[in-house]
C-alpha positions as CSV (number, residue, x, y, z in Angstrom):
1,X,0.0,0.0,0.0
2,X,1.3,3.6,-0.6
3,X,2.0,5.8,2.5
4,X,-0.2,8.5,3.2
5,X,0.2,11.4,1.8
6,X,0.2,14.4,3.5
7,X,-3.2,16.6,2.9
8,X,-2.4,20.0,1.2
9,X,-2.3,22.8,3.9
10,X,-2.3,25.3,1.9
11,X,-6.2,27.3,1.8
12,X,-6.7,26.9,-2.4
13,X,-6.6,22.8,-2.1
14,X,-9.4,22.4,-3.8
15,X,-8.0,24.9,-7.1
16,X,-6.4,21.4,-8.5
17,X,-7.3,18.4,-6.5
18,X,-8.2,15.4,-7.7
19,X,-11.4,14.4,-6.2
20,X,-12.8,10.8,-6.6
21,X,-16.5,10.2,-6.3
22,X,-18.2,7.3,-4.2
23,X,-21.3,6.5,-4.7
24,X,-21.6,4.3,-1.4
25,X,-24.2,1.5,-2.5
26,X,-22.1,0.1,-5.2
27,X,-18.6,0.6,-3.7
28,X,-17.5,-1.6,-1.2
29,X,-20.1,-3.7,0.5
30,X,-18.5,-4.1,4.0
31,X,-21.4,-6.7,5.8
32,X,-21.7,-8.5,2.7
33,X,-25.6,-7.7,2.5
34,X,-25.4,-6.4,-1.3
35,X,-25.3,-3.0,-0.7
36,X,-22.4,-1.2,-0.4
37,X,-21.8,0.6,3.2
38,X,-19.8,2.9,5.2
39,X,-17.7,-0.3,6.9
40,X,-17.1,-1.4,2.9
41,X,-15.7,2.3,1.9
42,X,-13.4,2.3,5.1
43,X,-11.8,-0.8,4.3
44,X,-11.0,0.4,0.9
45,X,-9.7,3.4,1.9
46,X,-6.4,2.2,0.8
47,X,-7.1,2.3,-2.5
48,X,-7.6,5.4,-2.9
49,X,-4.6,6.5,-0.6
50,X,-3.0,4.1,-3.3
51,X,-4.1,6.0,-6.0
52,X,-3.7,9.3,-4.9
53,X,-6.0,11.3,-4.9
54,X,-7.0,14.7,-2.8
55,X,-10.3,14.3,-1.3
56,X,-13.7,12.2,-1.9
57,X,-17.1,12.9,-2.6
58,X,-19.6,10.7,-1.6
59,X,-23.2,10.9,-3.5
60,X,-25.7,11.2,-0.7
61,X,-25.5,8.5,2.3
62,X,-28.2,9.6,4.7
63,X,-31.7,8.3,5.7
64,X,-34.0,7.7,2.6
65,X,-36.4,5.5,0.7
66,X,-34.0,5.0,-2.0
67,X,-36.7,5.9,-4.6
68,X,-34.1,8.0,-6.7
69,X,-30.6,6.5,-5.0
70,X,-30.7,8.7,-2.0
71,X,-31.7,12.0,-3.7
72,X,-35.1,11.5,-1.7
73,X,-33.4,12.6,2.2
74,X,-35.8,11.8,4.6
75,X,-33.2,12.9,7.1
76,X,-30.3,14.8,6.6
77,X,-28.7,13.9,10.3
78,X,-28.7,10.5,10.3
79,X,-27.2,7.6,7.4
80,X,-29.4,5.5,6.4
81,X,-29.3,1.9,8.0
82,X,-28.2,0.3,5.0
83,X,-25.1,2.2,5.3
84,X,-24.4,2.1,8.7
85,X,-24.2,4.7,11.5
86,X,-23.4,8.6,12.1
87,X,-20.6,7.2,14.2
88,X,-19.6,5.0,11.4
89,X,-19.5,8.5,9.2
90,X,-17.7,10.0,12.0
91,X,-14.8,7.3,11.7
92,X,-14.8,7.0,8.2
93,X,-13.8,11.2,7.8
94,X,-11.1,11.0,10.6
95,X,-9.7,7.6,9.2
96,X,-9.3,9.2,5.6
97,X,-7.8,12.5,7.1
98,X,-5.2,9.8,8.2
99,X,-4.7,9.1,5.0
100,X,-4.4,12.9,3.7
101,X,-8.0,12.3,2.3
102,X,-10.4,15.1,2.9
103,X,-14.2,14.1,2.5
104,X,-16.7,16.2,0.4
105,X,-20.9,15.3,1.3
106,X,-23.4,15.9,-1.4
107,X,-26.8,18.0,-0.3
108,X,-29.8,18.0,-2.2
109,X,-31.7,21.6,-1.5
110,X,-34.3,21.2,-4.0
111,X,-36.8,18.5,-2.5
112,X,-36.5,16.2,0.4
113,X,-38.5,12.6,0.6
114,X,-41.8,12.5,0.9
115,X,-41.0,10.7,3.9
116,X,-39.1,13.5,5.0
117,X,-41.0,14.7,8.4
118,X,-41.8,18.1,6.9
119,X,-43.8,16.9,3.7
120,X,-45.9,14.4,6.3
121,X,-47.2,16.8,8.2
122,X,-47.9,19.3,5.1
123,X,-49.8,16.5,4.2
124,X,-52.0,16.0,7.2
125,X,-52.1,19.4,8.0
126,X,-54.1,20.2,4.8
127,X,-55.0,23.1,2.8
128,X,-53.6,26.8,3.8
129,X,-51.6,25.2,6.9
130,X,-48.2,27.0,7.6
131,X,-46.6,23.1,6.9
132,X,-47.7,23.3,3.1
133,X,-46.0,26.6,3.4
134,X,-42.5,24.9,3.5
135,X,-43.5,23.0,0.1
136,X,-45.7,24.3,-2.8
137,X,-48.6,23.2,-3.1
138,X,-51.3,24.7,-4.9
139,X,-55.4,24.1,-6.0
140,X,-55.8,22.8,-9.3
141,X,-56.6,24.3,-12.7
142,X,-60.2,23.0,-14.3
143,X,-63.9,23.3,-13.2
144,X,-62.9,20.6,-10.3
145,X,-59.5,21.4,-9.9
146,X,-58.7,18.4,-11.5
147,X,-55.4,19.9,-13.5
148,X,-52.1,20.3,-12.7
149,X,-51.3,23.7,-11.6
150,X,-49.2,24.9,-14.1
151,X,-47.6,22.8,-17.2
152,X,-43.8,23.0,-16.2
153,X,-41.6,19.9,-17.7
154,X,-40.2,17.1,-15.5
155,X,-36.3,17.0,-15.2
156,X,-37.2,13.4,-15.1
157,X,-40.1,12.3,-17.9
158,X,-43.1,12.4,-16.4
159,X,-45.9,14.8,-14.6
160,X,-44.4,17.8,-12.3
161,X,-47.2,17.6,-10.4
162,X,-49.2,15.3,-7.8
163,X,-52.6,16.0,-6.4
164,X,-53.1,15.0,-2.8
165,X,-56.7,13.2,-1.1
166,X,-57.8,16.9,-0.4
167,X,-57.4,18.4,-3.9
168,X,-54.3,19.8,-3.5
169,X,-51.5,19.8,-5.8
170,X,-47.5,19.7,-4.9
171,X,-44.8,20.7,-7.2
172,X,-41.6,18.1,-7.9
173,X,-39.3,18.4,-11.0
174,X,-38.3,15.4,-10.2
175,X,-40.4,12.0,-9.1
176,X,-43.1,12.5,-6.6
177,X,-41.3,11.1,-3.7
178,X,-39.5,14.4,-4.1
179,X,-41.3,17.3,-3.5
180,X,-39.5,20.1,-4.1
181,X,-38.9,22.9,-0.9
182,X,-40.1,26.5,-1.0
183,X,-36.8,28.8,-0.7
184,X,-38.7,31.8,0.1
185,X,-39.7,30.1,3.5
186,X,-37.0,30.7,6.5
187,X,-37.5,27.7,8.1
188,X,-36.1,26.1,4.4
189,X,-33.4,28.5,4.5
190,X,-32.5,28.3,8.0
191,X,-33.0,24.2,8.1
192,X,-30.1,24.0,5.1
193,X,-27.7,26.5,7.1
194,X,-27.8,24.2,10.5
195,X,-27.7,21.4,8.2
196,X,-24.3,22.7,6.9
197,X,-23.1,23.5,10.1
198,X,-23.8,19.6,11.4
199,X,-21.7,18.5,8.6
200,X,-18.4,20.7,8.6
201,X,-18.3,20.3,12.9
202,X,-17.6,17.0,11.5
203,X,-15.0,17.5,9.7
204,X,-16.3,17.7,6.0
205,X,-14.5,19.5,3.8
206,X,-16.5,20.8,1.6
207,X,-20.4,20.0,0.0
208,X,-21.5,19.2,-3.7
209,X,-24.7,20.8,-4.2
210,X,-27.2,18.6,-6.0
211,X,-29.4,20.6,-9.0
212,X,-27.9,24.0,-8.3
213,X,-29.6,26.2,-10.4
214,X,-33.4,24.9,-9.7
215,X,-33.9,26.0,-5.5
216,X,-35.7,29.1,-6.7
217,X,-38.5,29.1,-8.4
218,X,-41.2,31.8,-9.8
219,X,-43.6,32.4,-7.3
220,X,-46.8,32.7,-9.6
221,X,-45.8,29.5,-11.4
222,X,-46.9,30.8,-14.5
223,X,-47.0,28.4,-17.5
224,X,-43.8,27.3,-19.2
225,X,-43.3,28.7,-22.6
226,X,-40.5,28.1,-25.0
227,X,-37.5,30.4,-24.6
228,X,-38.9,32.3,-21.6
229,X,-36.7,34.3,-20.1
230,X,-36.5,34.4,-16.9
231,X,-36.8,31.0,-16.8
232,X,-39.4,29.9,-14.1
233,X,-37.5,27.4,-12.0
234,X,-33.5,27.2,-13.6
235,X,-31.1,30.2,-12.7
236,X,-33.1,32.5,-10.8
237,X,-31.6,35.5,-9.5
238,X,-32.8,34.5,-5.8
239,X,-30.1,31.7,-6.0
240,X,-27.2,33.7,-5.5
241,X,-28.6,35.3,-2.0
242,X,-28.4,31.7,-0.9
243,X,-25.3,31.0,-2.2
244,X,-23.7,33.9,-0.3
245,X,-25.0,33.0,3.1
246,X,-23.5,29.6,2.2
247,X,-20.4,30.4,1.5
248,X,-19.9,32.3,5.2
249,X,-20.8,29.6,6.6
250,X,-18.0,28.0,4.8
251,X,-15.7,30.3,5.2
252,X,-15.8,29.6,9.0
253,X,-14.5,26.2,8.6
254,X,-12.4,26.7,5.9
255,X,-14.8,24.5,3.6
256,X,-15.7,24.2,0.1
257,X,-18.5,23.8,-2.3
258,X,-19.0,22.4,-5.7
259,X,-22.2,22.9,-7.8
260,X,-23.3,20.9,-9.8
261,X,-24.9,24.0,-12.7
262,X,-26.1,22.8,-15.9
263,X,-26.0,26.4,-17.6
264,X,-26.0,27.0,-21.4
265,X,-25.1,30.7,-20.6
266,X,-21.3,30.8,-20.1
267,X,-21.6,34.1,-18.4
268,X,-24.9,33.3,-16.4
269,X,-23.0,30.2,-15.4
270,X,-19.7,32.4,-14.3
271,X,-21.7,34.3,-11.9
272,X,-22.1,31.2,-9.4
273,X,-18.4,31.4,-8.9
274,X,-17.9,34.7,-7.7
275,X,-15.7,35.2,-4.9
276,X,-18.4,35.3,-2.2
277,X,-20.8,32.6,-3.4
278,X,-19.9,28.4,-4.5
279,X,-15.7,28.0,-5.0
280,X,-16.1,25.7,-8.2
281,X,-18.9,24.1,-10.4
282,X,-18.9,21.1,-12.8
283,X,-18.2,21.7,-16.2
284,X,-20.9,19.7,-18.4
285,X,-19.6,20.9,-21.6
286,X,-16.6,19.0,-21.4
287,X,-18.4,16.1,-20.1
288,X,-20.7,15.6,-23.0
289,X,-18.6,16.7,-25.4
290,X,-17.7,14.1,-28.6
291,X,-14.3,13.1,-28.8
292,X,-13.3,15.3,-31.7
293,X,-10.2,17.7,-31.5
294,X,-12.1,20.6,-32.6
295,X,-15.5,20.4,-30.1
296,X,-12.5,19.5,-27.3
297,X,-10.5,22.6,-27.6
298,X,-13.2,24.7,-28.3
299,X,-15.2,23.4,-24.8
300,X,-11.6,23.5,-22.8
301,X,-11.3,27.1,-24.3
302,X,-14.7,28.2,-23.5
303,X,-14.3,26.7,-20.1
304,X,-11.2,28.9,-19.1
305,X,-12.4,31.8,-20.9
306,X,-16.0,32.1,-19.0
307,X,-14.0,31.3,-15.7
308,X,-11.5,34.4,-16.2
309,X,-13.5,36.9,-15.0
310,X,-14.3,35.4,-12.0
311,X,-11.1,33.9,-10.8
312,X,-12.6,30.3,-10.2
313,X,-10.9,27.8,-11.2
314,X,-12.2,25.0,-14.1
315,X,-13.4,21.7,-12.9
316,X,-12.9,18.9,-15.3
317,X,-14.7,15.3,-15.4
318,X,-15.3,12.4,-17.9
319,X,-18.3,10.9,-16.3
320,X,-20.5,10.5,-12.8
321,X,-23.0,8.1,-11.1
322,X,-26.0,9.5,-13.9
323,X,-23.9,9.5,-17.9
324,X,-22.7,6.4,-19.6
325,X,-19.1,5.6,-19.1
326,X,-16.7,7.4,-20.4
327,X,-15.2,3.6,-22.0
328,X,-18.9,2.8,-23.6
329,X,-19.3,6.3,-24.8
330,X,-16.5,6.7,-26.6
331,X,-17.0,3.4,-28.4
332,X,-19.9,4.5,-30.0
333,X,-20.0,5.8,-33.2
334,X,-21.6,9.1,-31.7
335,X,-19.2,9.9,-28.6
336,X,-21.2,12.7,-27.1
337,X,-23.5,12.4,-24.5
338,X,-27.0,13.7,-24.0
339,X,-29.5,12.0,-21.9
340,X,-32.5,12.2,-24.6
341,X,-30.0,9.9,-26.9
342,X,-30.1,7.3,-24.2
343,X,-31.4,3.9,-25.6
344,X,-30.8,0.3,-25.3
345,X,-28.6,-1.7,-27.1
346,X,-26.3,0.8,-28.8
347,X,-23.1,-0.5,-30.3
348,X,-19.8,-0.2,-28.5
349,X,-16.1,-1.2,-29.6
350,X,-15.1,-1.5,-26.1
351,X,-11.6,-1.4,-27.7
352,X,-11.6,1.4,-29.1
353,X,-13.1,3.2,-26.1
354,X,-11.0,2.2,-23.9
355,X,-8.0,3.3,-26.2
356,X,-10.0,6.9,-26.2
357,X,-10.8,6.8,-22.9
358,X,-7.0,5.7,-21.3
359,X,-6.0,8.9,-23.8
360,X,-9.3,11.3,-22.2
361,X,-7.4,10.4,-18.9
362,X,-3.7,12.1,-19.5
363,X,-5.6,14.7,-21.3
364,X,-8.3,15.6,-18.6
365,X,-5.1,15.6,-15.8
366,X,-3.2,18.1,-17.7
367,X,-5.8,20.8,-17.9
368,X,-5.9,23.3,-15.7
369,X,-7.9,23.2,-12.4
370,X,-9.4,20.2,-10.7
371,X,-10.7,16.6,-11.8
372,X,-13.7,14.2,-10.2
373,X,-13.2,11.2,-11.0
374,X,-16.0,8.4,-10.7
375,X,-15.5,5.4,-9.4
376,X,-14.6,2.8,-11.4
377,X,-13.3,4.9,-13.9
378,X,-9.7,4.2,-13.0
379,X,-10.4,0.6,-13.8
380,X,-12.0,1.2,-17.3
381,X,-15.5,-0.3,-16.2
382,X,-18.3,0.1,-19.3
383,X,-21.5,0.6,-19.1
384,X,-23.1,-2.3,-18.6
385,X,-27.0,-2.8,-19.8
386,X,-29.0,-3.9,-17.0
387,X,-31.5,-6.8,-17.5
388,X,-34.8,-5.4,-17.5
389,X,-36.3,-6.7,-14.7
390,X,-33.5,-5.7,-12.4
391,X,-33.2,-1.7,-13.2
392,X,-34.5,0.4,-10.4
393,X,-33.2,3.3,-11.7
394,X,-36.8,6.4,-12.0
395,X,-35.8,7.4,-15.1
396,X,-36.2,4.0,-16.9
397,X,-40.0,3.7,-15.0
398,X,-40.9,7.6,-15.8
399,X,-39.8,7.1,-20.1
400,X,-42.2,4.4,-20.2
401,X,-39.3,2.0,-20.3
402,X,-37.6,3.3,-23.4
403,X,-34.5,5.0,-21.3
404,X,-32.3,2.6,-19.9
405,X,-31.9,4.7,-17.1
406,X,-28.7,5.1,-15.1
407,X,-28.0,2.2,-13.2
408,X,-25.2,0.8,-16.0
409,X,-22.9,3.0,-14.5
410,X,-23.7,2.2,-11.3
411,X,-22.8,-1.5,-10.8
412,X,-20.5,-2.7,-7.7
413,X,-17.1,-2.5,-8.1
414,X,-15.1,-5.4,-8.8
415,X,-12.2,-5.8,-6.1
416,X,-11.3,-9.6,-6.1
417,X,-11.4,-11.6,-9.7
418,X,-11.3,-15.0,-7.5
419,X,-13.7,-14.2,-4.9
420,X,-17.5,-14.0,-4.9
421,X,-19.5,-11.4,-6.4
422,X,-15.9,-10.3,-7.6
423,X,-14.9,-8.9,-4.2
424,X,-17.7,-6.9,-3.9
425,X,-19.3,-8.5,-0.9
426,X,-19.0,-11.8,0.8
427,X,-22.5,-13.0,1.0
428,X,-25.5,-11.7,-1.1
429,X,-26.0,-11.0,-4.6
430,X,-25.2,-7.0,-4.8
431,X,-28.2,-5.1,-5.3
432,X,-27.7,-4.8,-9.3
433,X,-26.4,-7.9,-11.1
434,X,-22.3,-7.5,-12.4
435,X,-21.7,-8.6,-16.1
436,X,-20.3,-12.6,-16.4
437,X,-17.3,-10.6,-17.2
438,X,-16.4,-8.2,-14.2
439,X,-13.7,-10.0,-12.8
440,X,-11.6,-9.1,-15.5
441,X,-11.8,-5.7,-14.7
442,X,-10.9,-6.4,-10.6
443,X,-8.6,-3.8,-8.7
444,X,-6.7,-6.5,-7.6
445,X,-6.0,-8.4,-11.1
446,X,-5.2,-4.7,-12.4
447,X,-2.8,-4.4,-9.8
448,X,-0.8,-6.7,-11.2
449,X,-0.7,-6.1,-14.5
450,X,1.8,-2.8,-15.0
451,X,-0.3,-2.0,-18.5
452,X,-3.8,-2.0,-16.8
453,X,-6.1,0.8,-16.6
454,X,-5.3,1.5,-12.9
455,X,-1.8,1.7,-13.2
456,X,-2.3,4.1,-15.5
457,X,-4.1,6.3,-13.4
458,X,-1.8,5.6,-10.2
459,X,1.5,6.9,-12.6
460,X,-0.6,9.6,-13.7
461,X,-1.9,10.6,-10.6
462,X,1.4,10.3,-9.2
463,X,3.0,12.3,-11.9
464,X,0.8,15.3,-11.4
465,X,1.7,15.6,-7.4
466,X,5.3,15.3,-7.5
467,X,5.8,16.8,-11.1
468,X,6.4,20.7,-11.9
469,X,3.8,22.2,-13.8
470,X,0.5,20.1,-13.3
471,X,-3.4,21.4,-11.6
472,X,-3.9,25.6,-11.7
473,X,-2.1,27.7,-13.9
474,X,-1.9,28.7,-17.7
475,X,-2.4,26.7,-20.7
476,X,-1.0,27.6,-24.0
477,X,-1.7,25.8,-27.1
478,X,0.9,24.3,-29.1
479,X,0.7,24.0,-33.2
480,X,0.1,20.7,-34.1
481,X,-1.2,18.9,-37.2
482,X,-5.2,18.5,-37.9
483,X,-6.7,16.0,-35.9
484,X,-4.3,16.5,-32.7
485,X,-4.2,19.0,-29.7
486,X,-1.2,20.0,-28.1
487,X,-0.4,22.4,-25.1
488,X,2.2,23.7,-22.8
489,X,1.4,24.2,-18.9
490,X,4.4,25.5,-16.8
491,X,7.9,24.6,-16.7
492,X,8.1,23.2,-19.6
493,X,5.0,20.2,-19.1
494,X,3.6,19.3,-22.8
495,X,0.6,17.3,-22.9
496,X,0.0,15.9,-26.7
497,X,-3.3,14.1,-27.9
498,X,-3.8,12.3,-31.1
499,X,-7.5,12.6,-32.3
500,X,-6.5,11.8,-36.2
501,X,-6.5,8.8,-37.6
502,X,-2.7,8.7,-38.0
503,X,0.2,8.5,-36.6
504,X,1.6,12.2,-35.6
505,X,5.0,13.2,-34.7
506,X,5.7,14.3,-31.4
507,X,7.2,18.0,-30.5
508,X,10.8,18.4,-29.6
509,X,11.3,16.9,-26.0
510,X,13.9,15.4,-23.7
511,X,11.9,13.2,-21.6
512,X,8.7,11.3,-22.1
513,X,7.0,11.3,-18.8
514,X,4.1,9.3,-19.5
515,X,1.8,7.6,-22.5
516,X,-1.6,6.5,-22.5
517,X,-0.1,3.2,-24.9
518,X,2.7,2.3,-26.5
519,X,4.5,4.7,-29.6
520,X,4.8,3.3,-33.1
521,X,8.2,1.7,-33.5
522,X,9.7,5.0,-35.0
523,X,8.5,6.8,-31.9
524,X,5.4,8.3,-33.2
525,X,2.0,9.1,-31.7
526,X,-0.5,6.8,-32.8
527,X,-4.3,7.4,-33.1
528,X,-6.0,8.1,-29.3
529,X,-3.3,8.2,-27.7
530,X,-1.8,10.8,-25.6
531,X,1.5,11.9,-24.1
532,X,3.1,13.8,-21.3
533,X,6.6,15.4,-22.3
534,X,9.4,17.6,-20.6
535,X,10.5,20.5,-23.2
């Protein structure tokens, strides 16, 4: 195992960390139930010390129904009993703080469960009740009230609305075990600011914010029309107010936040990183982008161009716990991703992808700013189709069964290729079924083998700590021929990529530090592949 390394001191950590993301029920399965736990993800701790990285996220582990994979909180104090214990939570922060891990929680702002306490007794307190208050609930349209409120779209497919035994109607963008909160309410605001404060006096450093942009919403809930602007319920000004008193509460503790903003507006987007609101947000344009050289450089350009102004630094990632892996995707003959293009059985060269995707890996490092990387990711895991009857995911149920939803990038993690349920637990079957093949793919077998997807990302990742010139910083492009990018960061660090379909010659260099596969045999740079040089 690698010795810890020591956490970075300095107050900007999070300006170029590397930041893995766990997604707790299909990690590590620690009591060998099928669900991964808090006992699984402290025992595999070590592999992450082992691979380096700065910090992890973990997607939401508190008390729910599970109807949406812990997005519905019913309680945002205690984990949920399939996970284990707050005590269990407490241990697992100070034992990765051992190993110079900080831990990042996610929050979800936007709706609780509808077995959160609040939304039951909004329920049962009925019509024009200070509980409904909290929530938004409305009367219906029609001579009986028997419509929907307004006609807003679902962010899932599906009806926004759900009309309760008295008549009422409650809003939720998403399913309807997630009604969504009222932010012009105190008790809203004032309940997410104590539910900070729990979190960072033990010892979290930092919080991704689930759905960002959608908190606020317009309070006559006028009908949705095309092109609206404002838009009703995405990017409302009111946001940023909330954001502010956030961020002094983070600034006590020296915490952090990531949002996760899906903006089209580069410039509406910028203002959530202002100095006194959220430190960094995702960047979805790089995410979904096709692997072509142009669309690349143009989304890394636009990336660092919209951040400028504001100081914030980018935030780079290939794939999470709701797109299609970043090996599958890029397999495909289209290599973009965009959840209406979602659909079973789509043709992969799993090959080929994982060429791209070993090549997306040095390239996404090299940028400047931070990277999230998903677990699983560092062991080249596809997508894997789910039998039908054994999805759970909402947004299969709420298409009508034509999305596949996202549970294919969600299986367990292989850890053992020899032991049952490939290491994932010791007992039962994990809660979705792993491919005949996922042994193959296991940490340990990968371990071993000095060419393996993992070992790739351990060099890598070990390369960018202790090398001059990696995380925040300029980026200067390099000519190259068509097809390929090529940039300089500082002290002399090139990072080459080969999108063409040739062989390209690599810039003058003395020293090759690292390549995603091997060079031709006259030391050229073959098709997806990339490169790390010293000028």
């Amino acid at each position: 195992m690698a010795a810890p390394h020591p956490p970075r001191t300095d107050h900007d950590w999070w300006r170029d960390a590397v930041i893995y993301q766990v997604y707790p029920r299909s990690f590590a399965d620690g009591d060998g139930d099928g669900i991964g736990d808090l006992a699984g993800a402290r025992a595999r701790l070590s592999h992450l010390a082992d691979l380096g990285v700065d910090a992890v996220w973990f997607t939401p582990w508190y008390a729910s129904p599970m109807v949406d994979g812990g997005y519905d909180v019913a309680d945002y104090r205690a984990i949920d009993p399939a996970f284990g214990t707050l005590e269990e939570a407490e241990k697992l922060i100070a034992q990765a703080a051992e190993l110079g891990i900080r831990v990042i929680v996610d929050i979800v702002p936007n709706h609780v469960s509808d077995q959160h306490p609040w939304f039951r007794a909004a329920v049962e307190a009925g019509p024009g009740s200070p509980e409904r208050e909290r929530f938004h609930f409305r009367p219906g349209r029609g001579e009986h009230g028997e419509l929907p409120p307004n006609d807003w779209p679902s962010q899932f497919s599906g009806p926004t609305w759900t009309r309760v035994p008295d008549g009422e109607w409650y809003l939720h963008l998403f399913t309807p075990e997630q009604p969504d909160l009222n932010w012009d309410h105190p008790d809203v605001r004032r309940e997410h600011e104590e539910i900070l404060r729990f979190w960072f006096e033990r010892g979290v450093a930092g919080v991704r914010i689930d759905s960002a942009a959608l908190l606020v919403k317009d309070p006559a809930l006028a009908d949705f029309r095309e092109g609206i602007d404002p838009h009703p319920y995405i990017d409302q000004d009111g946001l940023h107010d909330i954001y502010r008193s956030w961020r002094a509460i983070a600034d006590e503790y020296g915490a952090v936040f990531v949002g996760e903003v899906w903006l089209p507006d580069a410039e509406r987007f910028a203002r959530y990183l202002r100095p006194d609101e959220l430190h960094t947000a995702f960047n979805f344009s790089f995410l979904t982008c096709p692997w072509e050289p142009h669309r690349l450089r143009a989304a890394i350009d636009d990336t660092l161009a919209e951040l400028a102004p504001v100081g914030a630094p980018a935030t780079w990632v290939l794939c999470n716990h709701d797109v299609t892996r970043t090996v599958t995707r890029y397999g495909r003959e289209d290599t973009a991703f965009d959840f209406a293009t979602k659909a079973f059985g789509t043709p992969t060269d799993l090959e080929l992808g994982t060429r791209r995707a070993r090549a997306a890996a040095l390239l996404t490092l090299a940028l400047p700013g931070s990277v999230y990387l998903y677990q699983g990711e560092e062991l080249g895991l596809p997508e894997a189709e789910v039998p039908r009857d054994r999805i759970q995911d909402p947004m299969h149920f709420r298409s009508g069964g034509t999305d596949p939803g996202r549970d294919g990038c969600r299986i367990p993690l292989p850890w053992n290729a020899d032991a049952p349920h490939a290491g994932f637990g010791s007992r039962d079957e994990p809660w979705l079924p792993q491919p005949a093949d996922w042994a193959r793919y296991a940490v340990d077998r990968q371990s071993a083998d000095p060419d393996s997807m993992l070992s790739l990302y351990r060099r890598a990742l070990l390369l960018r700590r202790t090398e001059e010139g990696f995380g925040d910083g300029p980026l200067t492009w390099l000519p190259a021929p068509e097809g390929v990018l090529a940039f300089t960061r500082p002290h002399g660090l090139v990072c080459v990529v080969n999108l063409s379909g040739t062989p390209a010659e690599l810039p003058p260099h003395r020293r090759l530090l690292l390549s995603s596969g091997p060079l031709t045999s006259d030391g050229r740079l073959p098709a997806d592949t990339a490169v790390w040089l010293r000028d």
